[in-house]
Residue, then its C-alpha position, 0 to 999 in steps of 0.5 A: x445609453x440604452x439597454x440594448x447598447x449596455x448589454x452590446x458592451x458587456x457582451x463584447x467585454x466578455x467576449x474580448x476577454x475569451x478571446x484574450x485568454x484563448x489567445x494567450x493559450x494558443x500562444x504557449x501551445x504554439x510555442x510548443x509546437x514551434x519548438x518541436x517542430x525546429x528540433x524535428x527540421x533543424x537538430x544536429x542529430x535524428x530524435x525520437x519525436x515521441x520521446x521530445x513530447x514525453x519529455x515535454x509533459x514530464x517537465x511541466x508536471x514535475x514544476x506543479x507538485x510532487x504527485x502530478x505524474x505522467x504514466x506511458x501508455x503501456x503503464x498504465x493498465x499495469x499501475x491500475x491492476x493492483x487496485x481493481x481487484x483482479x486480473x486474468x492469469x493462472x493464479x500463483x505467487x512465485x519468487x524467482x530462486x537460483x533463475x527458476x520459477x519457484x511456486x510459493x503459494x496457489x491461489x485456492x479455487x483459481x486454475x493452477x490450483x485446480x489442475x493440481x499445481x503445489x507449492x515448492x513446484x518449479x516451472x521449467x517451461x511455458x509452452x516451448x519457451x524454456x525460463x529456468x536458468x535463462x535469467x528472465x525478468x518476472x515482467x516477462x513470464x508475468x506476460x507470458x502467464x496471463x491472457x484473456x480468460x477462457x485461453x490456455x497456457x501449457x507448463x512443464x514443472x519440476x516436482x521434488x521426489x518425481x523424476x519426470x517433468x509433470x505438464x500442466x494445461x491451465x485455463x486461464x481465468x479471472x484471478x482476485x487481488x486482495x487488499x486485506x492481508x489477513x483477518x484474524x483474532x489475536x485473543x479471546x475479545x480482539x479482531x485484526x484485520x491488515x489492509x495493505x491498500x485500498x481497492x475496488x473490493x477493499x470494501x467487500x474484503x473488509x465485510x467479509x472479515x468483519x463478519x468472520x471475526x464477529x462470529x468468533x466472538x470479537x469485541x474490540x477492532x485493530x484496523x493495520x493500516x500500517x505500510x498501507x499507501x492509499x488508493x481509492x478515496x471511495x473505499x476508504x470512505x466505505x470503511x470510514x461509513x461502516x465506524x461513523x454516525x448518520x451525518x458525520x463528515x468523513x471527508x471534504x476536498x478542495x482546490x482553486x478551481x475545485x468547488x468544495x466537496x463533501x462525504x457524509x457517513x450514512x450511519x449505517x455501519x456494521x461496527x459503529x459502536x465497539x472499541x477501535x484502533x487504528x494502526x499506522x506508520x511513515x508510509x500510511x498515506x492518502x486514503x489511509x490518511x482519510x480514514x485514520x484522519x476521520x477516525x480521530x477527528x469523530x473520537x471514534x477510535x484511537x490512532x497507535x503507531x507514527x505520524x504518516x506519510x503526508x499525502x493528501x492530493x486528490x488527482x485526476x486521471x486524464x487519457x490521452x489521444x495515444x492511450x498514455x495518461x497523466x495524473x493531475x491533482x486538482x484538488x487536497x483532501x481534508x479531515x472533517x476539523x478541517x487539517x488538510x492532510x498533504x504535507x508541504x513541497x514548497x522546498x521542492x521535489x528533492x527535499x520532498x523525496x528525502x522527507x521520510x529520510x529527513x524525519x528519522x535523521x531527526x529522531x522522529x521516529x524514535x521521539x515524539x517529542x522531536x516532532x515541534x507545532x505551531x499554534x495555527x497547527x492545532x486542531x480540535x477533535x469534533x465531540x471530545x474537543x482533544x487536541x489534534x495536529x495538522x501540518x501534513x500527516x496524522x499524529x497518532x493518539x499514541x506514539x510508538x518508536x520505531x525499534x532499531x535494536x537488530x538493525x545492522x550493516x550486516x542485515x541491511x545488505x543479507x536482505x538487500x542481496x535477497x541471501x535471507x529470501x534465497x536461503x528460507x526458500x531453499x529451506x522450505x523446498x528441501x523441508x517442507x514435507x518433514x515440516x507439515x507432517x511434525x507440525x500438523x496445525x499452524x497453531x502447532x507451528x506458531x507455538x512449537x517450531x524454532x528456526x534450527x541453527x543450520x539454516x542460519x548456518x547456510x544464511x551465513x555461508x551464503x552471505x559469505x559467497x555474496x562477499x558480505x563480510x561476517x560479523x558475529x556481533x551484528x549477526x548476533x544482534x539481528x538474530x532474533x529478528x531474523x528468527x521471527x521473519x524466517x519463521x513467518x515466510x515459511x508460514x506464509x508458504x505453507x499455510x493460509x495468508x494470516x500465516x504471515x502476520x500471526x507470527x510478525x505481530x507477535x513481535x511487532x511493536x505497534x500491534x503490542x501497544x494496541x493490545x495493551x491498550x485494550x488490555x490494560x482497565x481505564x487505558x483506552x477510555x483514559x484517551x477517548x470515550x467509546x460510548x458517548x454518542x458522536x455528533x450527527x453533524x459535520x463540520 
């Protein structure tokens, strides 16, 4: 046989086997199609052709992984906003209280603020379309209040002590979403800073604070990762560069038809050699999972708090023709010694679903030793050669229960009837004035002010108009909880959004751990050695 003959042969191979495929994918379409088209001509009853073909995509979705979503057109600009960073509106925080918009905080520099709107304000109408008492949803006036930047919305508001309604002619314009919560330091020497998610400007957010923090004098870092679900894998990296040595690897991802792909720190981090921990619980996931993961892996920083969630699958956007989209994970993520993050889902969606349920029925988020590994689940840190643990999640370095002592039936259903939200709210409106003029300062606030007897005495009265039956025992024991969550909403209304977390994590058992950490000689070097040099190679 000639060449020029072989070369025919394996050219027709390869061709038969193109078109085999192919023929084999325009057979399953096909399939589609003609069943879609006999339910169209032949059902018994009219339906909604894009309906059928939703419905379509969702059940082949759902039959390859937990996180492989279909998202319907007007979705999708809506689940993406959270993470760009910004949007255009008016720039309030508002809570719906007795059917009428309530204005909690106006965010500094941004329109409302500008054209004089305050807290404690409520809305009664935007343009000529009255909201107060007429039960809209906050989807609805969210609608109504946003638009392109450089329109204009009229309000009427109702202010307390002014008898007429005040109108308001509000500029829309670019409005910032912020992914860290709040910066501050929690003594003399140590820094916080709370991420709630990682977005576009996670990252510019974080240099900020870092800065700020810097000139206040910080030596030792508390990253809160803590609730903190994910979001971009690059500004997780970004923030994972900024600890990490030139050549560390921060994270690698894989799959079947995804070549490996790696992501090496620079070295070029603004706090690559101080003390770090990093803070997380059940539902850190995904990009906090990245980052903590890398922390760990490198002995770059010890990890307090519980196992997390377990997400670790990297997904694509794909735009479809009518503007709807699907999310298709191609690939996992995993940390630089290799443990990959996702936790399995091999039992199925509803055992997947009931995971984090599953988890504290067994007493995992009150033991760490209810929390069992195989050998092959054993990893090896990259520089102190710790051992470390893969099966889904980051096992923290410091295992920190989950405190159950206030939970009751009575809490449980007073915060989900919204009675605690409704009645700090009513609170604050009637209070607000007394409070700021007896506590000049946060400072003032946070060390002198105590919840008064009288509001919890509405709480109650309030919770019995709900048709909760009162318990004096379950509201004595959830009692002390609520004091410091009531506490810290009326912070958050009054004063600047760190209000919040100063007064929380004075009670919250992480953070304690983590400053005890700090605090106590030998306890964080007993766990890792902050000053060895990590290794310039990744794995």
């Amino acid at each position: 046989m000639t060449k020029h003959k072989s070369f025919i042969i394996l050219l027709l191979v390869v061709f038969s086997s193109v078109v085999l495929a192919q023929f084999k994918l325009d057979e399953q379409s096909a399939k589609l199609v003609y069943t879609l088209n006999a339910i169209n001509s032949l059902y018994v009853d009219s339906v909604k052709e894009n309906n059928l073909a939703e419905s379509a995509i969702v059940g082949m979705l759902k039959d390859l992984d937990p996180h492989s979503v279909y998202i319907p057109k007007d979705e999708v600009e809506r689940m993406n906003e959270p993470l760009e960073g910004s949007f255009f509106g008016v720039g309030i925080q508002f809570q719906m209280l007795e059917d009428t918009l309530y204005v909690i905080q106006t965010i500094s520099g941004c329109p409302a603020a500008k054209v004089g709107v305050l807290p404690g304000d409520r809305m009664i109408f935007i343009e000529d379309t009255l909201i107060a008492g007429v039960k809209m949803q906050n989807t609805a006036i969210m609608k109504k209040l946003r638009g392109p930047k450089g329109t204009v919305v009229r309000v009427k508001m109702l202010r307390r002590g002014v008898p007429e309604l005040i109108d308001f002619s509000i500029t829309r314009d670019k409005i910032p979403i912020y992914s860290v919560d709040a910066s501050y330091m929690i003594d003399k020497e140590v820094g916080y800073i709370k991420i709630n998610s990682f977005g576009a400007t996670t990252y510019r957010e974080y240099l900020e604070a870092l800065e700020k923090l810097k000139k206040a004098g910080m030596k030792d870092l508390i990253i809160d990762l803590q609730d903190n679900g994910g979001g971009y894998m690059n500004a997780a990296t970004d923030l994972a560069n900024e600890f990490l040595q030139q050549g560390n690897l921060i994270v690698y991802t894989k799959g079947v038809k995804q070549p490996r792909t790696s992501i090496n720190a620079t070295g070029k981090g603004g706090f690559s050699n101080g003390r770090l921990i990093v803070l997380t619980n059940e539902y850190s996931a995904s990009a906090s999972e990245i980052f903590s993961g890398a922390m760990q892996d490198w002995d770059r920083g010890v990890v307090v708090g519980r196992r997390t969630f377990g997400k670790g699958l990297v997904q694509r956007p794909v735009i479809l023709p009518d503007g709807s989209m699907i999310r298709l994970t191609t690939a996992r993520y995993y940390t630089p010694s290799g443990r990959c993050i996702q936790k399995s889902y091999k039992d199925g969606l509803d055992k997947y679903e009931k995971d984090i349920l599953d988890r504290y029925k067994h007493g995992e988020f009150q033991h760490a030793d209810s929390i069992h590994f195989a050998d092959s689940l054993k990893y090896k840190t990259l520089r102190l050669a710790r051992t470390v643990y893969g099966g889904g999640g980051i096992m923290p370095d410091v295992f920190v229960p989950l405190d159950t002592t206030y939970y009751t039936d009575y809490l449980r259903k007073i915060i989900a009837k919204g009675v605690v939200n409704k009645t700090t709210m009513q609170y604050i409106d009637k209070n607000r004035n007394a409070i700021t003029e007896q506590y000049k300062t946060f400072d003032t606030f946070a060390t002198s002010y105590s919840v008064p007897q009288s509001l919890f005495d509405d709480l109650a009265g309030a919770a019995t108009k709900e048709k909760i039956t009162f318990s004096q025992e379950q509201f004595d024991k959830s009692k002390p909880y609520l004091s410091t969550q009531i506490k810290a909403m009326i912070a958050n209304d009054i004063w600047e959004r760190d209000a919040f977390y100063r007064i929380v994590n004075t009670e919250n058992a992480i953070v304690k751990k983590a400053l005890e950490l700090f605090k106590q000689p030998g306890a964080y070097n007993k766990l890792i050695s902050a000053s060895a040099p990590a290794k310039k190679t990744g794995k």
